[in-house]
C-alpha positions as CSV (number, residue, x, y, z in Angstrom):
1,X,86.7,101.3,84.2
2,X,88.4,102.6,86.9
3,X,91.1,99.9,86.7
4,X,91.9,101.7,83.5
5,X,91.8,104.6,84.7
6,X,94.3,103.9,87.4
7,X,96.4,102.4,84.9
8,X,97.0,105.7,83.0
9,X,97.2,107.7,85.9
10,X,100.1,106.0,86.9
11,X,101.1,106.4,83.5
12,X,101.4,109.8,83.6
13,X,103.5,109.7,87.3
14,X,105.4,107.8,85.5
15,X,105.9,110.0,82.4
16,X,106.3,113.0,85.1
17,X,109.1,111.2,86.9
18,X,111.1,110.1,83.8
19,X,110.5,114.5,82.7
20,X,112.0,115.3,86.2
21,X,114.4,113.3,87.2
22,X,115.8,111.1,84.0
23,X,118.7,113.9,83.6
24,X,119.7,113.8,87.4
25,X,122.2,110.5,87.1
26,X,124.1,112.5,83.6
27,X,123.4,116.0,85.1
28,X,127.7,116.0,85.9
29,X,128.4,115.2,82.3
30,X,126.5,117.9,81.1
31,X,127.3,120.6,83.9
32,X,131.2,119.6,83.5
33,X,131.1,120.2,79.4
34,X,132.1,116.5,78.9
35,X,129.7,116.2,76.3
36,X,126.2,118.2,75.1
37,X,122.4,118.1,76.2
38,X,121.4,115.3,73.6
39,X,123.8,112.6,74.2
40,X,123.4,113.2,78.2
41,X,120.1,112.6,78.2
42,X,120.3,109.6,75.5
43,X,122.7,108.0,77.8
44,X,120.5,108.3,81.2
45,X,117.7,107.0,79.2
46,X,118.9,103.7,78.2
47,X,120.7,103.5,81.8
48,X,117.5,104.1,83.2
49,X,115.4,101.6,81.4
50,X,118.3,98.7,82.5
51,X,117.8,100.0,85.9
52,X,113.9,99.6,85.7
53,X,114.1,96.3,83.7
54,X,116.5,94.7,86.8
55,X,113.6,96.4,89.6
56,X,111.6,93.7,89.6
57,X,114.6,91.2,90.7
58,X,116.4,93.6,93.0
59,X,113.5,95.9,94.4
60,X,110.7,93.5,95.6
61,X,110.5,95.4,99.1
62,X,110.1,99.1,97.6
63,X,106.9,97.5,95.9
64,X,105.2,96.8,99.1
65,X,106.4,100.2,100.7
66,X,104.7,102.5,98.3
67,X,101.8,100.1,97.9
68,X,100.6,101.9,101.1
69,X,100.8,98.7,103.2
70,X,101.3,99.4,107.0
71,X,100.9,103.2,106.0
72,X,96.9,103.0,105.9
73,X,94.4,100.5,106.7
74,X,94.8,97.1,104.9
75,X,91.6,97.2,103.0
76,X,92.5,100.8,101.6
77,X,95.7,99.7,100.4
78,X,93.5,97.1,98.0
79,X,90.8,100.4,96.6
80,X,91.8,101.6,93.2
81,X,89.8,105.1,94.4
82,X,92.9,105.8,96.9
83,X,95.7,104.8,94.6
84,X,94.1,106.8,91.9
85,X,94.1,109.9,93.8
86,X,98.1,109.3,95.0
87,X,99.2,108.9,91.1
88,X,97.5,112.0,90.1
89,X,98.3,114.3,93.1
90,X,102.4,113.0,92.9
91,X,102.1,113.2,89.3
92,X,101.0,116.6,89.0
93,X,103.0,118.0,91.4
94,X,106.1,116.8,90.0
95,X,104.6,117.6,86.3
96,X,104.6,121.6,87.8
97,X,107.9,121.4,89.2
98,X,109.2,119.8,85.9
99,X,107.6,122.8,83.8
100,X,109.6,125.5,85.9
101,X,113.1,124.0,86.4
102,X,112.8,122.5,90.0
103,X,114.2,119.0,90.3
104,X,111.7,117.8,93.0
105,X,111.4,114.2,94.3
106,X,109.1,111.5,93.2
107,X,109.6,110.1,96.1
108,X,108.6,113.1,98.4
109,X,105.2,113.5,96.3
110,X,104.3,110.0,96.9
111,X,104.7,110.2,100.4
112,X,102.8,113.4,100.5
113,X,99.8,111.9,98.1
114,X,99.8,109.0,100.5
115,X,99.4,110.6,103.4
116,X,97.3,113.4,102.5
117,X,94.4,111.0,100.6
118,X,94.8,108.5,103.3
119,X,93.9,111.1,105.8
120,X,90.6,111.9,103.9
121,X,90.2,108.1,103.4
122,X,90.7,107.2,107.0
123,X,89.7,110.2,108.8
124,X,93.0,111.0,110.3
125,X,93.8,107.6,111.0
126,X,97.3,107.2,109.0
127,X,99.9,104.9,111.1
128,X,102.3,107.9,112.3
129,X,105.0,105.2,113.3
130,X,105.2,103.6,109.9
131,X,105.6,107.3,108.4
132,X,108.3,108.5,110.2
133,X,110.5,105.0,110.6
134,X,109.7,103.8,106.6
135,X,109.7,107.2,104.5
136,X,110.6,110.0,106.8
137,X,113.8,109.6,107.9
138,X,115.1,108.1,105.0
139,X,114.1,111.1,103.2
140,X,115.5,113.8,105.3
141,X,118.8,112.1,106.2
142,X,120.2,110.8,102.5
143,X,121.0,114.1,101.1
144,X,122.3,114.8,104.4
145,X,124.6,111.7,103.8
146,X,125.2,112.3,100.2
147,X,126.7,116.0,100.9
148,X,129.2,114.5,103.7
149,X,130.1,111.7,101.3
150,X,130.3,113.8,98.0
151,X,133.1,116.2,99.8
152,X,135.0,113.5,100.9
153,X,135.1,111.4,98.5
154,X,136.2,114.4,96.2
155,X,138.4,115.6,99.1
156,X,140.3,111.9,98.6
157,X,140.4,112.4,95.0
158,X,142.2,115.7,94.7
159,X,144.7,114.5,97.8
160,X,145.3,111.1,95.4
161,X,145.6,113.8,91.9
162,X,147.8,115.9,94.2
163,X,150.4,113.5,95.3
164,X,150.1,111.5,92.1
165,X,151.8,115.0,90.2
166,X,148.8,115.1,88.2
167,X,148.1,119.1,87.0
168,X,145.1,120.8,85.9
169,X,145.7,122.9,82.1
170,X,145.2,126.4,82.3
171,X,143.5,128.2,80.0
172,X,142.9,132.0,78.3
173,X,139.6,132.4,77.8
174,X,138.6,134.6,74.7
175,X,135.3,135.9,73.8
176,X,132.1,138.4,73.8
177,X,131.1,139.7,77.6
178,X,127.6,141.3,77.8
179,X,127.9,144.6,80.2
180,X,125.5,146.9,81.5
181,X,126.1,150.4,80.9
182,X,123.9,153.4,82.9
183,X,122.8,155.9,80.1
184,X,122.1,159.3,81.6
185,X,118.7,160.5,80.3
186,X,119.0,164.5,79.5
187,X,116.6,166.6,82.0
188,X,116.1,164.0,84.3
189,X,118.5,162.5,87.6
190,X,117.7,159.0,86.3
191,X,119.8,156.7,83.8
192,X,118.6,153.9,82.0
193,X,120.3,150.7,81.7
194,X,121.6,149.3,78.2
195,X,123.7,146.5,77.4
196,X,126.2,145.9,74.7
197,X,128.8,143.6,73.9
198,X,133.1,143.7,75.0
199,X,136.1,142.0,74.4
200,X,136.6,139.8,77.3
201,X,139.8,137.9,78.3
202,X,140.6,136.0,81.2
203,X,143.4,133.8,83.0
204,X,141.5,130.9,84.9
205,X,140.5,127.7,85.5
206,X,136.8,128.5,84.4
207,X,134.6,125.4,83.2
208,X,133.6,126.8,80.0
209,X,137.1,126.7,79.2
210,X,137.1,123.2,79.2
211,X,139.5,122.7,82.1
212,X,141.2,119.1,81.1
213,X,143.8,117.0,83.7
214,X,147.1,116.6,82.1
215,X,149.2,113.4,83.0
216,X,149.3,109.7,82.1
217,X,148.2,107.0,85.0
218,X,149.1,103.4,83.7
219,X,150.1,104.3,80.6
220,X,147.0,105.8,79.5
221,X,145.8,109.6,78.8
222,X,144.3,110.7,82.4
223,X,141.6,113.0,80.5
224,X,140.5,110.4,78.4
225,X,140.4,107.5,81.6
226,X,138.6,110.6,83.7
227,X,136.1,110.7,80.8
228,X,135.3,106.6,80.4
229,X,134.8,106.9,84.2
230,X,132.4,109.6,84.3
231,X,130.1,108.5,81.5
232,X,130.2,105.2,83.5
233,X,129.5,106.9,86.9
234,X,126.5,108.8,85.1
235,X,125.3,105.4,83.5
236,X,125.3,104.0,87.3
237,X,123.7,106.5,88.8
238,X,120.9,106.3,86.2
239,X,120.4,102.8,86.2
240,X,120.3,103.0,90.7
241,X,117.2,105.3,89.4
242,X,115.6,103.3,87.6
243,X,116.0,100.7,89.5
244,X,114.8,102.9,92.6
245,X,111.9,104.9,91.4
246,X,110.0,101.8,89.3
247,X,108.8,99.6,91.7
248,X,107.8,102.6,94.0
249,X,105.6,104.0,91.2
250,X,104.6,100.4,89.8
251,X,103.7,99.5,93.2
252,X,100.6,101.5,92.6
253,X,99.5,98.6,90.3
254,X,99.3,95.6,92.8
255,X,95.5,96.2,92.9
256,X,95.2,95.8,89.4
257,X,94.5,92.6,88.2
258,X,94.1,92.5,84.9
259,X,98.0,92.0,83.8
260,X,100.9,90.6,85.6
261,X,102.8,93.5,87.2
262,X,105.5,92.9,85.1
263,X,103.2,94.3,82.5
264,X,102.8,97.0,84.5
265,X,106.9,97.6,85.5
266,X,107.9,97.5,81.9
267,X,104.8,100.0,81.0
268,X,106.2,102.4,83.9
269,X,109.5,102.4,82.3
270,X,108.2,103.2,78.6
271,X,106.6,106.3,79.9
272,X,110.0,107.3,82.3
273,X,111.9,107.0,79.5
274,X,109.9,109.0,77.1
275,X,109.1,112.0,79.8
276,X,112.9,111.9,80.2
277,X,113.5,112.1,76.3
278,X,110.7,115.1,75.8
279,X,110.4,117.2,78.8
280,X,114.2,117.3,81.1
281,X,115.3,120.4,79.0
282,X,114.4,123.0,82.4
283,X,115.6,120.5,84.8
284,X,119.0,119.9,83.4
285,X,119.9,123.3,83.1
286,X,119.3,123.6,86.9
287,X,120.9,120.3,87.8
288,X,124.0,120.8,85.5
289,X,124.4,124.7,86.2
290,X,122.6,126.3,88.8
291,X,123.8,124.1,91.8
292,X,127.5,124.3,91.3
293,X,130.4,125.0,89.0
294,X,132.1,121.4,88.3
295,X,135.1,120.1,87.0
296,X,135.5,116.8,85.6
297,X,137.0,115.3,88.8
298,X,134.1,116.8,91.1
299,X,131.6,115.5,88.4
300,X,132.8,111.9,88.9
301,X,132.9,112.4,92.5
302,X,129.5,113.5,93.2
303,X,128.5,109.8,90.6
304,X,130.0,107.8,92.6
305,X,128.3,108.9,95.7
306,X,125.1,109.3,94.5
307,X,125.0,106.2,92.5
308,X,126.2,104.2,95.8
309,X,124.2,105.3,98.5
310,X,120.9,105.1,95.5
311,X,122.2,101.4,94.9
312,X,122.7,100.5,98.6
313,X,119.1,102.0,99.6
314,X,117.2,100.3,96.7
315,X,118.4,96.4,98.2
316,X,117.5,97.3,101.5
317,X,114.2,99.0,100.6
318,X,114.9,102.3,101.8
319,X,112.8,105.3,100.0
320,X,115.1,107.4,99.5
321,X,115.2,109.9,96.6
322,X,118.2,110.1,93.8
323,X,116.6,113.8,93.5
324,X,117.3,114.6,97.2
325,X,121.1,112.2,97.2
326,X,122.4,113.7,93.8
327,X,121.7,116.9,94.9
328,X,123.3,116.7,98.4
329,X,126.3,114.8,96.5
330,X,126.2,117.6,94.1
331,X,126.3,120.7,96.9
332,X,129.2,118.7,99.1
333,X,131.3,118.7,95.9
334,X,130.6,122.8,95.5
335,X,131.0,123.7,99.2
336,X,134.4,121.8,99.2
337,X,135.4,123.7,95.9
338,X,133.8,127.1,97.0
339,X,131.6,126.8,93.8
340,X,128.6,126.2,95.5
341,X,125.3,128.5,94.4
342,X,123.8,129.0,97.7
343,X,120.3,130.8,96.6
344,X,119.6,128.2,94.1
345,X,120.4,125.4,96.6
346,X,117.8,127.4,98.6
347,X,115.5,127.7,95.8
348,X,115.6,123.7,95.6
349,X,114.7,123.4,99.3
350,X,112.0,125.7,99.4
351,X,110.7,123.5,96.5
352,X,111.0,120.0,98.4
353,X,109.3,121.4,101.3
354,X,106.0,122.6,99.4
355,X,106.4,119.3,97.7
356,X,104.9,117.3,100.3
357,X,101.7,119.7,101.3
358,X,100.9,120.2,97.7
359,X,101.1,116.3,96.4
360,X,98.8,115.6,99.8
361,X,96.2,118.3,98.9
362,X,95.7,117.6,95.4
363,X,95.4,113.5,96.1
364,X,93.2,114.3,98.8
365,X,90.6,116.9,96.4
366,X,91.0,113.8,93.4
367,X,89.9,111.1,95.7
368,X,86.7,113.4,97.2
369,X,86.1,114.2,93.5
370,X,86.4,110.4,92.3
371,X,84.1,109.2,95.6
């Protein structure tokens, strides 16, 4: 019974994970206008499920990171109580950050459900060295990495558009502004607030106006090779995802005999791909707006960094999180073209922080509850 129950538990992680962070890899294509919310998302989604499908060949050591092995005590790496209590405390905390917008990391709540149900498990006795060599610093130094290697690569870019004489179209931007208006009230010193409607226009290189590169490189359009690049940047980042984040949540499995955890790969990436396809509505308006302004040169930049460093971490079993690399790539990109949306980037921090206290309480009250 409670092999079952294990089974759908991770289920639902896996279904929270594919709500939260299936948009992150095609976030750029939809911040930069390339193309709308429904093809974005399409596009991750089949990128992510190649990305989970190839796990099982290319990830083998992520499996026995987030298994808990070396983390806890051998013989409560094997009880389906503990790894019952890590799916539903990471799951539901990502779930609640997916609800209100905040792209959290899977990652991050795994770690914290490990730690915190292994600490009630154990008594304390969770293997501090193993912590901070294995998840820790992986986690706090890739979006660190991701920001430096976002901004430069970008940096290289423009240098490269500059000398090539490629030029940026400008544009007039026509349309409706909403403005608030102060209405004094009569016998009183305050005003009230109304809005209404104005003829805007403006001179500017503004991304709703659908900023485009004009030029030729090797004969063909430079928009429309800038465009083929990006949706193929998005399609790697989302298949380094994938490929990423399904054995770390499959790994949760290993205890369950019952089916071959191939079985259990391919039925984590059925439920990723169908939170992605119902739920990524909040998080893609933060990831493609709220972080930074983009153009489609900055988009592709931020891709290819991400999507690297993701790639690079998943042969090597690092745990680090595309949440945490995409949006450091993401924020490089913005402070290098003063677009950057501080408090929101602040928000977003403030969010992975609680992450990791809130994923360890709840897996530690499910696994009192379950024993």
């Amino acid at each position: 019974m409670l092999s079952i129950l294990l089974f759908l538990a991770v289920c639902f992680l896996a279904y929270s994970n594919g709500a939260n962070d299936n948009f992150k890899g095609v976030a750029t294509l939809f911040g930069s206008n390339t193309t709308d919310y429904k093809t974005a998302i399409r596009w991750g989604t089949f990128c992510t499920l190649l990305g989970s499908m190839c796990s099982l060949l290319l990830a083998q050591s992520l499996l026995r990171s987030f298994s808990g092995k070396g983390l806890v005590p051998s013989e409560l790496v094997g009880s389906e109580t503990f790894l019952f209590a890590v799916a539903i405390g990471a799951g539901t905390t990502v779930l609640i950050a997916t609800l209100t917008g905040l792209p959290i990391s899977t990652t991050h709540g795994l770690v914290g459900a490990l730690v915190g149900s292994g600490l009630v498990a154990t008594a304390g006795s969770v293997n501090q060295q193993v912590l901070f060599s294995t998840f820790v610093v992986p986690l706090l130094v890739s979006p660190l990495v991701a920001l430096c290697l976002g901004a430069l690569i970008y940096s290289f870019a423009r240098i490269v558009r500059v000398r090539s004489g490629v030029t940026k179209e400008w544009c007039i931007c026509l349309g409706q502004e909403q403005k608030t208006v102060p209405i004094p009230q009569p016998y009183s010193m305050l005003a009230v607030d109304a809005t209404r409607q104005e003829l805007a226009i403006s001179v500017d290189e503004q991304i709703r106006c659908n900023q485009r590169y004009v030029g030729r490189f090797l004969g063909i359009n430079l928009q429309s090779l800038v465009d083929r690049v990006h949706f193929l940047s998005a399609g790697v980042v989302s298949f380094a995802r994938g490929l990423n984040d399904t054995p770390k949540i499959a790994a949760l499995l290993l205890v369950v005999h019952v089916f071959d955890i191939r079985w259990g790969l391919a039925a984590v990436a059925i439920t990723m791909a169908m939170g992605g396809l119902l739920n990524a509505r909040k998080v893609a308006e933060t990831m493609g707006h709220r972080i930074t302004e983009m153009n489609h040169g900055q988009a592709v930049s931020a891709n290819i960094a991400t999507g690297f460093l993701v790639i690079v971490a998943s042969r090597f079993g690092l745990p680090v999180s595309t949440t945490h690399v995409s949006v450091g790539a993401l924020f490089g990109i913005g402070i290098v073209g003063r677009s950057a949306h501080y408090r929101s980037v602040a928000t977003i921090l403030l969010a992975w922080v609680i992450t990791l206290p809130c994923a360890g309480t709840i897996a530690a009250l499910t696994y009192c509850l379950v024993q």
